[in-house]
Every structure is written in C-alpha cells, then in structure tokens.
C-alpha positions in Angstrom: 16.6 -25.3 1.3 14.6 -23.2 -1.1 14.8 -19.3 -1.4 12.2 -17.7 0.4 9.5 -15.6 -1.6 8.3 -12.1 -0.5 5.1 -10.3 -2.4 6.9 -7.0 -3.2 3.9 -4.6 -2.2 2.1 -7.3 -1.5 2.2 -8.5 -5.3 2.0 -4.9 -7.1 2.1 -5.8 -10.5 -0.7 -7.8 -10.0 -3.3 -5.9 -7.6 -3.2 -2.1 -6.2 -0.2 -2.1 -4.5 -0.1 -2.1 -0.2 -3.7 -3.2 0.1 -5.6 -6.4 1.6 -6.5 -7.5 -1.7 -2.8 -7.3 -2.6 -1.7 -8.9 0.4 -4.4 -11.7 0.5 -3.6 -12.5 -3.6 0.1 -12.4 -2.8 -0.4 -14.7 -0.7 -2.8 -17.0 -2.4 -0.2 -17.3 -5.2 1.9 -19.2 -1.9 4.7 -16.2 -1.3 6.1 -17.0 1.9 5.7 -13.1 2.9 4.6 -9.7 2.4 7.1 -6.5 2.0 5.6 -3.4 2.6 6.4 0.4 3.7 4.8 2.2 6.9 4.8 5.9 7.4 3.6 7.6 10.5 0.2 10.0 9.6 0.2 13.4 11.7 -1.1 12.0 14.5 0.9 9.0 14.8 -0.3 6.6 13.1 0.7 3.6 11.5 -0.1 4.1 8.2 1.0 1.7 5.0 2.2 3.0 2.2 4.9 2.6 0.1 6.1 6.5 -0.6 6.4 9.1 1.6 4.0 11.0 -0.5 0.5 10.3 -1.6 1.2 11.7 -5.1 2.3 8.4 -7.2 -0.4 5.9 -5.9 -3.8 8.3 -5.0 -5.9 11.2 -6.2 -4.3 12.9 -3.7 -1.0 15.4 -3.0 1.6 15.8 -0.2 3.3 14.3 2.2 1.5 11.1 4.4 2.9 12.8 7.2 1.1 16.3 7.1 -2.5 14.5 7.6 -4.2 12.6 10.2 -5.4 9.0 9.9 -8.9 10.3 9.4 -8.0 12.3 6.9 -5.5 9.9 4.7 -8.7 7.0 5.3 -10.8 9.5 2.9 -8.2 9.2 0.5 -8.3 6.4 -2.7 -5.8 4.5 -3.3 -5.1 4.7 -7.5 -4.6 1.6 -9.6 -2.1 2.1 -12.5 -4.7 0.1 -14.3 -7.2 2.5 -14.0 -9.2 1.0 -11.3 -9.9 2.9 -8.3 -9.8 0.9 -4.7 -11.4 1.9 -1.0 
C-alpha cells in the first residue's frame, strides 16, 4: 500500500496558501488530500485560515476571531511571492 499524500495548505509553497487555487493545484499535482486550518470569525463562522491571526498571510492585523465574516471577506489574502489574491 502506498503512503497517502496530503497538500499541506493546500500546496503552500507552490500557490497562496488556504485558497481554491491552492486546493485545486494541490490537487491537480494528484495529492490524495488537502490539510487545512479553520477558525471561527466573530460571528461564527467557518472561516479557513491557517493562523489564528491575520498578520503573517494578509494586509491585515489581529485576531480572525475579533471580526465578522463580512469583514475578514474584505480582507486579501498576501502571497509571499508578492502576488496579491481575492
């Protein structure tokens, strides 16, 4: 039996981290699975995302928790290579 392989963020050294395009290239590439992180927003949402924060991965600050899903929607998601995503 072969090892099962996941796309760790959905593949994030290869597309923005937690985001369709990252999921849908991880899985073009044939990994058997997606990891990922979910937070709840203020209002309850599911919300993925791999920190609790929105500091590492947006132009954003603070917690994921202290907004609403309307809110964290406005927010862009930051590349590490300098491309920013909806």
């Amino acid at each position: 039996m072969r090892p099962l392989v996941y796309a760790h963020r959905g593949g994030a050294a290869l597309r923005p981290e937690n985001t369709i395009v990252s999921f849908d290239h991880g899985l073009s590439l044939g990994a058997d699975g997606l990891e990922l992180d979910v937070h709840l927003s203020r209002d309850g949402v599911v919300v993925v995302h791999h920190d609790a924060t929105l500091d590492r991965t947006t132009g954003a600050r603070g917690p994921i928790a202290q907004r609403t899903a309307e809110e964290l929607a406005a927010v862009r998601k930051y590349d590490p290579r300098k491309v920013w995503t909806a």
